[in-house]
N, C-alpha and C positions, 0 to 999 in steps of 0.2 A: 186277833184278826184272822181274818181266814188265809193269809198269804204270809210265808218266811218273810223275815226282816229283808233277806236278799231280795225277794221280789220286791216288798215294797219300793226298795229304793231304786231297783231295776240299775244298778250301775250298769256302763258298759264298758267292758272291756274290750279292746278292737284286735280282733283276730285278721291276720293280715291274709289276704285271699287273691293274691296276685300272681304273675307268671315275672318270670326272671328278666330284670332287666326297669325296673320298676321306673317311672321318672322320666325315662329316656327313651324306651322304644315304643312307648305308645303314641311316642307323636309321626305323621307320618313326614317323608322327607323324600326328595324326586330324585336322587339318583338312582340305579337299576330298578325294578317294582319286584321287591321280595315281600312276605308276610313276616311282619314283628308283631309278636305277643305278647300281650302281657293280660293280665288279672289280678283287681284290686279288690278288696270291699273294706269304715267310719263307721264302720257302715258295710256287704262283698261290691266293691267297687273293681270287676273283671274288662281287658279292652284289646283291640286288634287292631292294626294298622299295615299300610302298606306303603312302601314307596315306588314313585314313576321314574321312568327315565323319560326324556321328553325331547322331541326333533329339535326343538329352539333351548338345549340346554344352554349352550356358549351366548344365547342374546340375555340369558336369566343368570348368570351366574352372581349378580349385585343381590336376586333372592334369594339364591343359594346360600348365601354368608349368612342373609337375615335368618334362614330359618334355622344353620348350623347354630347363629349366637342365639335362638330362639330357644334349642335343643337344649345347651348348655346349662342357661337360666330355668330351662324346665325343671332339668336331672336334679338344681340344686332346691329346687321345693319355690323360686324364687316366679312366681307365676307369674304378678300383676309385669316385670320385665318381659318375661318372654312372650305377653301378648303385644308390647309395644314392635319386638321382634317381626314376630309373626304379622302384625297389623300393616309391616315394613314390606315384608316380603308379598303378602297380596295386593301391595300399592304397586307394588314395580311387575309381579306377575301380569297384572291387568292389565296396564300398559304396556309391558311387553308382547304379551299371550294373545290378551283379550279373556274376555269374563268368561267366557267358554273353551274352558280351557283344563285339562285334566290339572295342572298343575297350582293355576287357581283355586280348585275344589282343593286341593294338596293343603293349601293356605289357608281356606274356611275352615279343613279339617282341623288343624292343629289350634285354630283360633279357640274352636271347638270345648278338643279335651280339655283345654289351656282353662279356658271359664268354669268347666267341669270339673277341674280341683279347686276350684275358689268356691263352687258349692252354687253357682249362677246356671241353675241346669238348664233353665225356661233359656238361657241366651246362647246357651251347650247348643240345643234342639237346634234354635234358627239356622246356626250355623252350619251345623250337619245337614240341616237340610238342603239348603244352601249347595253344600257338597253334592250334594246326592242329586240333586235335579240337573245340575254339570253332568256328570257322572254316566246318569241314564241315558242324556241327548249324547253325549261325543264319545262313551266308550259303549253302550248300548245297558239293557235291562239283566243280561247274561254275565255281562263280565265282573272278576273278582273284586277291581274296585268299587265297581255299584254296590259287591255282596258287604264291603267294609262299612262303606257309610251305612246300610241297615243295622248291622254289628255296632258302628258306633251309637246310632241313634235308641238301640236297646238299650245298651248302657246306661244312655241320660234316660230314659224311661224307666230304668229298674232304679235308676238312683232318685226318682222321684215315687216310688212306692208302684209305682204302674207296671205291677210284674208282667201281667197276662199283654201287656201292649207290647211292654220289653221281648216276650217270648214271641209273639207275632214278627218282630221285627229278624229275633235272632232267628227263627224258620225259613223265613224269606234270604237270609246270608248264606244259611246251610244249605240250600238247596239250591244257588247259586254255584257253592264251593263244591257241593260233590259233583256238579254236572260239568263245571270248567276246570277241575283241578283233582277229580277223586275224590275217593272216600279216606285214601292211606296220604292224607295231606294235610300238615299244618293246621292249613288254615282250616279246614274242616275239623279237626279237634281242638283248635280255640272253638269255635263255635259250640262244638260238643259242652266245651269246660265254660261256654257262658248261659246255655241252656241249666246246666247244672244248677249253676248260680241263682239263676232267677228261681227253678221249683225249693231249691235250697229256702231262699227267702219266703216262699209260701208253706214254707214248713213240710215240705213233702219230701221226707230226705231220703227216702228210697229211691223215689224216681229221681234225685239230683246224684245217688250216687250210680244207677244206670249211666248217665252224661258223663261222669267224671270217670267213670270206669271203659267206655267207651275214647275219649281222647286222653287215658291212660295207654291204651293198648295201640291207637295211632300211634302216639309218641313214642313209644317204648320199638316199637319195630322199625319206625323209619329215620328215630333219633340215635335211638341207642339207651340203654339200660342206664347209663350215668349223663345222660345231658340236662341244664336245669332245668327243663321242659319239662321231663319227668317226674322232677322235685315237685313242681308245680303242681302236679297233677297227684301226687301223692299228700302235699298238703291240704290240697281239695276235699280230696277220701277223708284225710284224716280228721278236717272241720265236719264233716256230715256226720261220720261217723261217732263222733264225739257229739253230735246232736240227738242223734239218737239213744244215748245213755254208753255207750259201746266204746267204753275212756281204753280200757288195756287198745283196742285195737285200733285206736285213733294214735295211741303214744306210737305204734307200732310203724304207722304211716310217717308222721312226722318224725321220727329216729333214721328210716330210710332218707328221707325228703332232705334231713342234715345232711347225713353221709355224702350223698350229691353235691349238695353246696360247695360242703367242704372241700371233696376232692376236686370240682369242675371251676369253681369261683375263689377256693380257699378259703380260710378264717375271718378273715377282716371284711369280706364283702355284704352288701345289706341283705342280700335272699337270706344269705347263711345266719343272716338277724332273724330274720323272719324265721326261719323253722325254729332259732332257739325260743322267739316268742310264741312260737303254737306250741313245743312243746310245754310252755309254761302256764299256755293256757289248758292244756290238756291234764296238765297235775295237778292243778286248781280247783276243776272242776272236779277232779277225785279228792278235793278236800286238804291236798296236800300244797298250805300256800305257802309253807318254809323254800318246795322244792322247787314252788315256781318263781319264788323268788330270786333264788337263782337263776334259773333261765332267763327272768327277763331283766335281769342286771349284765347277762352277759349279752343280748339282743340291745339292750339299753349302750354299750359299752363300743359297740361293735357301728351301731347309726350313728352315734356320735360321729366314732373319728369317722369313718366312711362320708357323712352327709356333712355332718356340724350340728352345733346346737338349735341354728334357728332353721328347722327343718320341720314338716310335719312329722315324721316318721318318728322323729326323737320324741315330741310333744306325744305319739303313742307311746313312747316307752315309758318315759313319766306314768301317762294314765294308766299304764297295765302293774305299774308298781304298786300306785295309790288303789286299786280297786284288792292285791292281794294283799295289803296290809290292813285295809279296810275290813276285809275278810275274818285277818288275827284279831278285829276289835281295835286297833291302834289309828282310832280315827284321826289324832292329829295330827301323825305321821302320813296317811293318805292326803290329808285335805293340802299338805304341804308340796307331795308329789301331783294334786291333781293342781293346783295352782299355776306348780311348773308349766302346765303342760296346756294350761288356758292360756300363758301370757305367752309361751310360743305362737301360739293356734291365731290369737289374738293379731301378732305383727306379721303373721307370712301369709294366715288367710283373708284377714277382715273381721268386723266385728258380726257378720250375717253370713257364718256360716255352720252345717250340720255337725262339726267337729267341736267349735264352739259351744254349740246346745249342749254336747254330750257331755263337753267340762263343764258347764254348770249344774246340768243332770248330776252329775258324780258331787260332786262340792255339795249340792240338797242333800245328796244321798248322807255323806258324813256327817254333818251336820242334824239332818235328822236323826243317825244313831245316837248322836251326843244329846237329843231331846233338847236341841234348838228350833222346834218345829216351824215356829216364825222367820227365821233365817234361812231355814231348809224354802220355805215356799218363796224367800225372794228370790233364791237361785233357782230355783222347780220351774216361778211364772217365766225369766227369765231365758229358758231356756225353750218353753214353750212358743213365746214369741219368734224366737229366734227358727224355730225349727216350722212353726205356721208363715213364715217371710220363705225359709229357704227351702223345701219341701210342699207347702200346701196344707190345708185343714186335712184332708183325707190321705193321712198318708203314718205308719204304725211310729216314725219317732212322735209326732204330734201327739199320738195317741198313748205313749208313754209319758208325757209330759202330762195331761190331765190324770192320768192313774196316779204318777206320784203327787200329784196339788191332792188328789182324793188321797193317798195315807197320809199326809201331814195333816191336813183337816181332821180324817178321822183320828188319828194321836191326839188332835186339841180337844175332842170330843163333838167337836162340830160336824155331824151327823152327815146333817140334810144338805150342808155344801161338801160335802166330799161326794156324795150321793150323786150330787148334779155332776161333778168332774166324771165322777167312773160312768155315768152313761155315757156322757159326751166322748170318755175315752172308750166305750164298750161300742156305740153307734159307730163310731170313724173303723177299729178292727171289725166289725162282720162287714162294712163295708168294701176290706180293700183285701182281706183273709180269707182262707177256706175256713168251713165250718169245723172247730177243732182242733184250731190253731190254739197250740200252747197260751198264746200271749191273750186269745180271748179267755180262755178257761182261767187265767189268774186273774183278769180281770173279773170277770164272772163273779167269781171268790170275792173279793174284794168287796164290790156292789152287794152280794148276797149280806154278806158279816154285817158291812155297815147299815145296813135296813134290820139286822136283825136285834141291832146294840139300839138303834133307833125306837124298835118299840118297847125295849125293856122299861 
């Protein structure tokens, strides 16, 4: 075939692409109104938030509590609780406040992100919007909260494949941020580090590390050289960097981005997981899975005790194991750690959600090494569905889901239906891609090979 065994199966390994503080500070919360950062990517899932201080705090403070237990239940990965939370807190805002009310939007917001890790991104949007139209009427079109909810609403846009909408959205923040708050501000290099994000995902990793090297050099001036903001933003560099083939100098990123953690957050804290798992994704990717294996047992090690086991974060640790053992060829040792990490994903996300897809994508993927091709496409379709409910037909995981039905087909020698997948997966990438985009050119490959086995 025209594409490595590793494209065929396209595992996905989840490089974590967030700002410090993961869980917790994205949600936003009404005492004083500071900027909390943070940056994810299941998928680079990056976010920003703000908290109000509000004139009627003492007649709110029964929301207050809801949204502190909202907070709590967030950090612990434990979602579908902290919207009951949150759903509490804008019951008593409303009443309190009234719908028009900064602190209300406070409460859509968090309803928001809160559905936005359960992978409900169409009910993400409502709500942000929701935020945002508050927002506009009672703190005006200028101010930093308005700039947030555009910032959130990118977010659920890039996490539904809608980079270029996502990026309109995140322009309209930044240019909120530099005019109310500077250009040497926070929140203007969150923005920076989510622009990044989005050309990152169109495959333009130059211009994403312009962005990320940009609210590196905010950070670094007005944070300071060791804060985990900086870490952040060095694991940024060092994901682009490592896309672009540039592994020594991605390891190079993510060793400083440790260092941070360690000193700023200590050993045991979950950022400090995170650089160990980029750096193991970054050894990986040099070929070396013994070495990333280690990093991501000690990243795997570290969410545990920090989160627990029924956590998403951990259900990535699992999948980053199973993807580098998968790698040694030890597919029954992978399909064992990708298992783990579906029956996590399964109880804390729902069975419809994009993290879900990916552990069934991976499970196809072993299985197809093992030349169970039949088995590989129940988990392929499987996971296809799942990613067309919680993403959309036109959006690049969907389109990875048809590319691997096209290798398993093509393995069984069935041509002409693998033929129809890879269009269908090659129509949806020039769809939603630049022309050139890595993932269309293997796709390409793939359609080419199997027309050309076709006429032999």
């Amino acid at each position: 075939m025209g594409s490595t065994e590793a494209d065929q199966k396209r595992r996905a390994v989840v490089v974590y692409f967030r700002q410090p503080g993961d869980g917790h500070d994205r949600i936003r919360y009404r005492r004083s109104w500071r900027l909390k950062a943070h940056a994810a990517i299941v998928v680079l899932w990056l976010s920003c938030v703000f908290v109000f201080s509000s004139p009627a705090e003492e007649r709110a403070d029964t929301a207050s509590r809801y949204t502190e237990l909202g907070q709590e239940s967030y950090a612990k990965g434990q979602y579908q609780k902290a919207i009951g939370y949150f759903e509490k807190a804008l019951a008593t805002n409303r009443e309190a406040l009234g719908e028009m009310h900064p602190d209300t939007a406070t409460a859509y917001n968090n309803l928001g992100e809160s559905w936005r890790s359960l992978g409900n991104y169409q009910k993400a949007i409502g709500y942000y919007q929701k935020a945002l139209a508050i927002d506009r009427e009672v703190l005006g079109e200028r101010h930093p909260g308005t700039a947030v909810d555009y910032n959130n609403l990118g977010l659920a846009w890039n996490n539904v494949g809608q980079y270029q909408k996502a990026i309109g959205y995140y322009e309209k923040a930044l240019a909120i941020f530099r005019e109310a708050l500077g250009e040497m501000h926070p929140g203007t290099a969150t923005v920076y580090n989510n622009l990044g994000s989005a050309w990152h995902a169109l495959g333009q990793y130059q211009k994403a590390i312009g962005y990320f090297e940009k609210a590196l050099a905010i950070n670094r001036e007005i944070l300071g050289d060791n804060h985990p903001q900086v870490a952040t933003n060095y694991n940024n560099l060092g994901a682009a960097w490592k896309n672009v083939g540039q592994f020594q100098k991605a390891i190079g990123y993510y060793e400083m981005a440790l260092a941070i953690a360690r000193e700023a957050l200590g050993e045991r804290h979950p950022d400090t997981g995170t650089a160990y798992n980029n750096l193991g994704e970054a050894w990986r990717s040099l070929g070396n899975n013994r070495k990333a294996i280690g990093y991501y047992e000690q990243a795997l090690a570290i969410t545990r005790d920090a989160l627990g086991e029924k956590h998403p974060s951990t259900a990535i640790g699992y999948n980053n194991l199973g993807a580098a053992w998968d790698d040694l060829g030890h597919y029954r040792m992978a399909i064992e750690y990708y298992e783990q990490a579906l029956a996590i994903n399964r109880e804390v996300l729902g069975d419809i959600h994009p993290q879900i897809a990916t552990n069934y994508n991976n499970l196809g993927g072993a299985w197809h090494a093992l030349g169970q091709y039949r088995k590989a496409i129940g988990y392929y379709e499987q996971a296809r569905v799942i990613y067309r409910e919680a993403l959309g037909e036109m959006h690049p995981g969907t389109a990875t889901a048809y590319n691997n039905l096209g290798s398993a087909w093509h393995a069984l020698r069935q041509n002409q239906t693998a033929i129809g997948y890879y269009e269908k997966a090659l129509a949806i990438l020039r769809g939603v891609l630049p022309k050139g985009h890595p993932q269309i050119r293997n796709t390409e490959r793939n359609l080419a090979e199997a027309k050309k086995q076709q006429t032999r």
